[in-house]
C-alpha positions as CSV (number, residue, x, y, z in Angstrom):
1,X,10.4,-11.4,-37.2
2,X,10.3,-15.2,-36.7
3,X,10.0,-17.6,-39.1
4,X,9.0,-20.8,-37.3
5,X,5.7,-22.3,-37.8
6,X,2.4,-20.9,-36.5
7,X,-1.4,-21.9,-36.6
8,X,-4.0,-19.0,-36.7
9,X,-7.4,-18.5,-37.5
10,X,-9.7,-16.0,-38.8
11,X,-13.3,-15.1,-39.7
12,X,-13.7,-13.4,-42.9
13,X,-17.2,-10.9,-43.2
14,X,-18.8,-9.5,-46.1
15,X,-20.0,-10.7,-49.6
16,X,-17.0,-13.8,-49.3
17,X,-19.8,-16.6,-50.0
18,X,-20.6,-17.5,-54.2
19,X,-18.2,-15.6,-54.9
20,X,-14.8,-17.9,-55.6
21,X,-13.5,-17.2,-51.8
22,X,-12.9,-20.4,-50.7
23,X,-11.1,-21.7,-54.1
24,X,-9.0,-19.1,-54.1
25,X,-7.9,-18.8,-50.9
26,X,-7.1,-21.8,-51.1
27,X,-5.4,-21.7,-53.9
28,X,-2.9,-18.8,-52.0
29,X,-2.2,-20.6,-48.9
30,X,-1.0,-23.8,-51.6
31,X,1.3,-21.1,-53.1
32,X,2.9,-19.9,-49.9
33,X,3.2,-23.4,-48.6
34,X,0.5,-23.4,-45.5
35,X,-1.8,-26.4,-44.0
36,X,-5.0,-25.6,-42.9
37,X,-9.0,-25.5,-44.2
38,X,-11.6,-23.2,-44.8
39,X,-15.3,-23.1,-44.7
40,X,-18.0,-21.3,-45.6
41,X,-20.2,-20.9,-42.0
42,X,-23.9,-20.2,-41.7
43,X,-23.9,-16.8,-40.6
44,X,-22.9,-15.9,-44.2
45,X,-18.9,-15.5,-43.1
46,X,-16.1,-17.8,-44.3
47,X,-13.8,-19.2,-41.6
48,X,-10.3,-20.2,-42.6
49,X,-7.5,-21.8,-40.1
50,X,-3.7,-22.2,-41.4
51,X,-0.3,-23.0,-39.8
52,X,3.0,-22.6,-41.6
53,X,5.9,-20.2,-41.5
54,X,4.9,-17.1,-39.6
55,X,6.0,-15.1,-43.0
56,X,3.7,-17.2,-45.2
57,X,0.6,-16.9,-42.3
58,X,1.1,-13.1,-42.4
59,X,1.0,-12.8,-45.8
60,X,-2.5,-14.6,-46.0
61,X,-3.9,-12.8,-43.1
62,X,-2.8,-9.6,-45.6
63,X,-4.4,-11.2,-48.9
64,X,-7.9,-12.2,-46.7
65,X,-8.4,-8.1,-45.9
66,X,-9.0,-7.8,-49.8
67,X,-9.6,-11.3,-50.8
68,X,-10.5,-12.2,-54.8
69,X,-11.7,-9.4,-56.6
70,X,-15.2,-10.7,-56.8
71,X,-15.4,-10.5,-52.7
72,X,-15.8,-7.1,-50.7
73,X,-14.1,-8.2,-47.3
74,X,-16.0,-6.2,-44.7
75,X,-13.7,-7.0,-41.7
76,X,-11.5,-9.7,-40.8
77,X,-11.6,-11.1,-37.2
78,X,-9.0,-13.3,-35.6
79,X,-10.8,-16.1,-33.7
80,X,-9.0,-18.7,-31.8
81,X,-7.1,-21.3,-33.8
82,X,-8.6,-25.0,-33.5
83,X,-6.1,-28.2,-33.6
84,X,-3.2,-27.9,-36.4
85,X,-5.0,-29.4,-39.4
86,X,-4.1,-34.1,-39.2
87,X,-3.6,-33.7,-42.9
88,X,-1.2,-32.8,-45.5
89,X,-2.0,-29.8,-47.5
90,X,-5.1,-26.7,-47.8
91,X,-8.1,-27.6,-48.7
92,X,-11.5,-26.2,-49.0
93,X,-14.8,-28.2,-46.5
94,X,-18.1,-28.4,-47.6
């Protein structure tokens, strides 16, 4: 497995909206060192984009499937990743 850095990004489907998603997923990709946003979209889906070590990225990608355990994660789709993130650090949009 590599370890270099990687930017992916997914959409997350199911009850992941007033529920704490955003904060704590944030809150995750802070503890395993990634850069990247998330957002809450229209459609009633959360989007989330991060770059790091490949390690750290799967190992969000794993968490988002189950999410907090106020969510129920429907599906998780991978979507194509925007431009890397021009600041320091995760953080939730509004």
């Amino acid at each position: 497995m590599s370890s270099g850095p990687v930017m992916r990004a997914w959409l997350i489907h199911g009850r992941v909206q007033g529920v704490g998603f955003r904060w704590h997923a944030v809150q995750r990709a802070r503890e395993l060192g990634l850069v990247g946003r998330v957002w809450n979209r229209r459609d009633g889906s959360v989007e989330l984009h991060a770059s790091g070590p490949t390690a750290s990225v799967e190992s969000l990608e794993r968490w988002l499937a189950h999410g907090p355990e106020a969510a129920s994660v429907e599906r998780v789709e991978a979507v194509p990743a925007g431009p890397a993130a021009t600041e320091p650090g995760f953080k939730a949009l509004l």
